[in-house]
N, C-alpha and C positions, 0 to 999 in steps of 0.2 A: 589324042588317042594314046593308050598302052604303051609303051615300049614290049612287053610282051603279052598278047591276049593272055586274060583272067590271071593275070600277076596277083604273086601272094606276096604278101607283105605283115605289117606290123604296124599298131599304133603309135608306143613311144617306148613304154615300163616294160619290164617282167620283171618275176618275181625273183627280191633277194635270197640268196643263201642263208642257210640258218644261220652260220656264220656270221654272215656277217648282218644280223639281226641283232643276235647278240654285241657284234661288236660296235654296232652301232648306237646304243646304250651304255657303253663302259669304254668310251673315246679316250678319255681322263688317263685311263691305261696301256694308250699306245704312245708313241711319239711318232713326229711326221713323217720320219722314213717309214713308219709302219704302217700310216695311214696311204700313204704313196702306194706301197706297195700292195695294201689290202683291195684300192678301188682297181689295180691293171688286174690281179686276179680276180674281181668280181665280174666286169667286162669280160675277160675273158671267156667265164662260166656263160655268161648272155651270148656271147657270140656262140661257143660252143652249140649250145641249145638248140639256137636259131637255124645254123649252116647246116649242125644232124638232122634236122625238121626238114631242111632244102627250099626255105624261102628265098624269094628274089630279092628284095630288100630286106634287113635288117638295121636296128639300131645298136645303140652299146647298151640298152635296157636300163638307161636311167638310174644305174646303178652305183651312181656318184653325187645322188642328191639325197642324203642322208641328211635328217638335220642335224647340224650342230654350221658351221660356216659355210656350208656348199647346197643351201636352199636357196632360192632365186631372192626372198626377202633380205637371206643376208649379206647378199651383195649390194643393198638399196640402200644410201645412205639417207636417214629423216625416219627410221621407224622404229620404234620400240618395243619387242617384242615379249608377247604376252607369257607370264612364265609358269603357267598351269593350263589345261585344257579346260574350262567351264562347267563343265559333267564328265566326271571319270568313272561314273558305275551305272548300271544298266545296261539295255541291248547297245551296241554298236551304233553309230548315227551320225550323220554330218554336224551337230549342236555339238560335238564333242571337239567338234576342229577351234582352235583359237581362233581370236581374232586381235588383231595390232594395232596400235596406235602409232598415229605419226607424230611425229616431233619437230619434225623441220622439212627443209624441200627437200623432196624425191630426188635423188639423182644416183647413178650408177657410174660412177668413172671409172670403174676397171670394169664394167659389162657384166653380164648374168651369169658367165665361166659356163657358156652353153658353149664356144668358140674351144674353150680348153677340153670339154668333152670330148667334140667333134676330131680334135686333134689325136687323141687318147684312141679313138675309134680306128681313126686312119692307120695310126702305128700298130696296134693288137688284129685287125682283120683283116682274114686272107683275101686274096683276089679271087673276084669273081662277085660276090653277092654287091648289090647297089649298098651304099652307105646311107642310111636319113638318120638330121636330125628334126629334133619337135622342141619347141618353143612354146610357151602359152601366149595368149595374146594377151592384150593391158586389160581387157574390161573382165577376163577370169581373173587375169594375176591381182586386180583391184579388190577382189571379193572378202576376203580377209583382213581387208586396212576400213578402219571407222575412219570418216570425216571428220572433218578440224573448219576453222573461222576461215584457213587458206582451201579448205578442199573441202568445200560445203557440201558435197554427195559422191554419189559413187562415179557418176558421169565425170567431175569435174580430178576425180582420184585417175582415173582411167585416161584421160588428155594428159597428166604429169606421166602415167608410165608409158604411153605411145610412144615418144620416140625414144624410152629408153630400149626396148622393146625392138622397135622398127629399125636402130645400130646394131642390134646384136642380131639381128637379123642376116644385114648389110657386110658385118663381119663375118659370120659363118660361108656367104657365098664365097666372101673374098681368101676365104681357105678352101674354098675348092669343094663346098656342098653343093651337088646337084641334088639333092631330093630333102624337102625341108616341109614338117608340117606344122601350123601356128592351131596350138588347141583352144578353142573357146568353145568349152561345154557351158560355161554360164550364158552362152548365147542362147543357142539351144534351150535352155533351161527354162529362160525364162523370155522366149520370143512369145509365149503366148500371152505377155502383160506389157510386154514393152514394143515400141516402133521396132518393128524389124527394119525397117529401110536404115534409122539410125546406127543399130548393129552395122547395116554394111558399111554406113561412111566412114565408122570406126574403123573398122576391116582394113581397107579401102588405103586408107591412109596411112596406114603400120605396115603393109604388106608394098606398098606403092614403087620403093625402090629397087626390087628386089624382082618385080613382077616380068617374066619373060629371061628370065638368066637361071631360071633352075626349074622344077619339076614341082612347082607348088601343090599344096592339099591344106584342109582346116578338117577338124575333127567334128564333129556335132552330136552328141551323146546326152547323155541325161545324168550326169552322175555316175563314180563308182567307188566312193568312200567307205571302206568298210566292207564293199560288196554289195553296197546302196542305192538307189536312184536319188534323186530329188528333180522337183518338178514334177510339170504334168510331163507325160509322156509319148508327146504326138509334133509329129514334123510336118503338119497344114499348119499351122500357126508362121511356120518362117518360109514357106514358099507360098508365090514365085519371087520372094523380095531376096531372099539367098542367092538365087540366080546370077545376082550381080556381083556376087562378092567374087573378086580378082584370083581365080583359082585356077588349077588345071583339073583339080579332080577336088570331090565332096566327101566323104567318107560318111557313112551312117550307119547307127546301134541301128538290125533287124533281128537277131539269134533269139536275144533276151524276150524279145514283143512276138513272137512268135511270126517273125512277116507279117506285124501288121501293119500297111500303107506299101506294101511291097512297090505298089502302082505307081508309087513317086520316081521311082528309076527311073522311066518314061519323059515325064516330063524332066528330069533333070540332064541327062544325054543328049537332049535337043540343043545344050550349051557350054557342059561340063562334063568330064567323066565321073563313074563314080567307084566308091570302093565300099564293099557289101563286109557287115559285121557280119560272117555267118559260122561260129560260134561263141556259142555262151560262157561268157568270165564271170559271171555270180553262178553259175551250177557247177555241180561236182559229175555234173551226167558228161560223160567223154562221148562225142556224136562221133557214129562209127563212119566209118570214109563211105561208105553206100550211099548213108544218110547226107552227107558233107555233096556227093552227086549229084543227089536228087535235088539240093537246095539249090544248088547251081545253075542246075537246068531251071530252074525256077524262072530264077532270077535274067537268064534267056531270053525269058519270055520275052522281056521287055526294052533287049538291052544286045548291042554286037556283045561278040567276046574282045573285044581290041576297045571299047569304053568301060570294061570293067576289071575291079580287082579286086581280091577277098582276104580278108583279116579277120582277128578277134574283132566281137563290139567294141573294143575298149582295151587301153591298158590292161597288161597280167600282173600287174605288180599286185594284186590285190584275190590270186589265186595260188593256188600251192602251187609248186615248181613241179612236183610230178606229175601232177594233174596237165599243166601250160603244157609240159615238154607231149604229150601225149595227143591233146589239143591239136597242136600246131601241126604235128608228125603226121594226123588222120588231113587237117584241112590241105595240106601240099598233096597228100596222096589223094582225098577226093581231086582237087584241082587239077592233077597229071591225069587222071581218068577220062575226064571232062576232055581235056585238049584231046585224047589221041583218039576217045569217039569222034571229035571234030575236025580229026588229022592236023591239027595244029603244032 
């Protein structure tokens, strides 16, 4: 159940400052105390955001995975990074994202520096809002690395990053994360081609240690590269085999689809709670708080308010900051309406 009926929260990202957009292409020009100092005031900006919104959970907005050494690949040692995007002109699209070769074995001896975030987090936010962080799981974090003679497919890529994965996990508890969410949208993506049961033994086993010592969730999305989907776009493909994946709550894209499969609530609160996308990170349409009500109640229908809780579909990192900050402001303020028609 909830810690608080229809608790608003966050996925993982929001959006960088222009700032530091820029600065994150002209790295070359800072030194590290600059860089130090550029990511506590980026965090900063992300908490700000968040706490004026009045969300119950936030993150630190992911605002210290810039590429250049603070991507989750370059903390992986065995991979050689591809040093052009594939297609750099036309519309926007996931083919535009690299893709890396490996070199040697996979291993992470100083961890994914998700633990170092997490810490960052603790020291920059006030008290009161929940802290989470988000982790990708090894068979998204796999999706970028080509097979080799040692890692003959994606499956056999994805058993090398699980327990690196599955320790940094085990280390963020052990700093004192209660609320931690592992994202596999490549799950999601592509459950309607692959065993879903195998998805969860994955799952299952990265998340294993960790299970009952903090406030678990997985993200299941479609995609939001560029402001993109990929995949089909339908969540019958992965239940009821999701079902078993070790979680306390399921989070699912609905804003973007218009509610479509809303029905699946139902069945998933018969074993999990869940947490409702109910708005849109690829529109620039700001859902007015009325509207942000009405979806709620909706979503009611099918579901206590103490199994649910409501978020973007998705990371903001991939939405303008004025837009997100506006976003968020209307969905806490639907959500406060909700509760005190329900005297909550």
């Amino acid at each position: 159940m909830q810690p608080i009926p229809l608790r608003t929260t966050v996925i993982g990202s929001y959006p960088f400052p222009g700032w530091l957009e820029f600065a994150s292409q002209n790295l070359a020009a800072f030194g590290l105390a600059d860089i130090t100092e550029m990511q506590d005031d980026a965090v900063i900006a992300a908490i700000h955001d968040q706490v004026a919104a009045g969300l119950d959970v936030i993150t630190d907005g992911e605002q210290t995975r810039f590429d250049f050494n603070l991507s989750f690949y370059g903390y992986i040692d065995g991979i050689e990074m591809e040093s052009a995007s594939p297609r750099l002109h036309g519309p926007p699209a996931h083919d535009q994202r690299g893709k890396h070769q490996i070199i040697g074995e996979l291993e992470a001896p100083d961890g994914l520096g998700a633990v170092e975030e997490f810490e960052r987090l603790k020291r920059l936010a006030p008290e009161g809002p929940v802290l989470k962080a988000s982790v990708p799981g090894p068979y998204t974090l796999s999706g970028r690395l080509i097979p080799n003679d040692n890692y003959p497919d994606r499956y056999a890529v994805t058993e090398a990053l699980l327990p690196i994965v599955r320790d940094e996990l085990v280390r963020l508890v052990d700093a004192g994360c209660t609320e931690l969410t592992v994202d596999e949208p490549s799950m999601s993506c592509y459950a309607h081609r692959e065993n879903p049961a195998r998805y969860v033994d994955i799952f299952n086993r990265t998340v294993e240690p960790i299970v009952g010592k903090c406030r678990l969730s997985t993200h299941l999305c479609f995609g939001n590269f560029k402001g993109r989907a990929v995949g089909l776009r339908r969540y019958a493909p992965m239940f009821p085999a999701f079902l078993e994946m070790s979680v306390d709550e399921i989070h699912l894209e609905m804003a973007s689809r218009e509610f479509s499969e809303i029905e699946i609530i139902e069945t998933i609160v018969k074993k999990r709670d869940v947490s409702l996308g109910i708005i849109d990170v690829k529109s620039y349409y700001i859902e007015p708080t009325e509207e942000i009500a009405a979806r709620i109640k909706r979503c009611l229908e099918f579901a206590r308010p103490e199994q649910l809780s409501f978020s973007p579909d998705c990371g903001l990192s991939q939405t303008a900051r004025w837009a997100a900050k506006q976003k968020l402001a209307n969905m806490v303020a639907g959500v406060h309406q909700v509760r005190e028609e329900l005297g909550l």
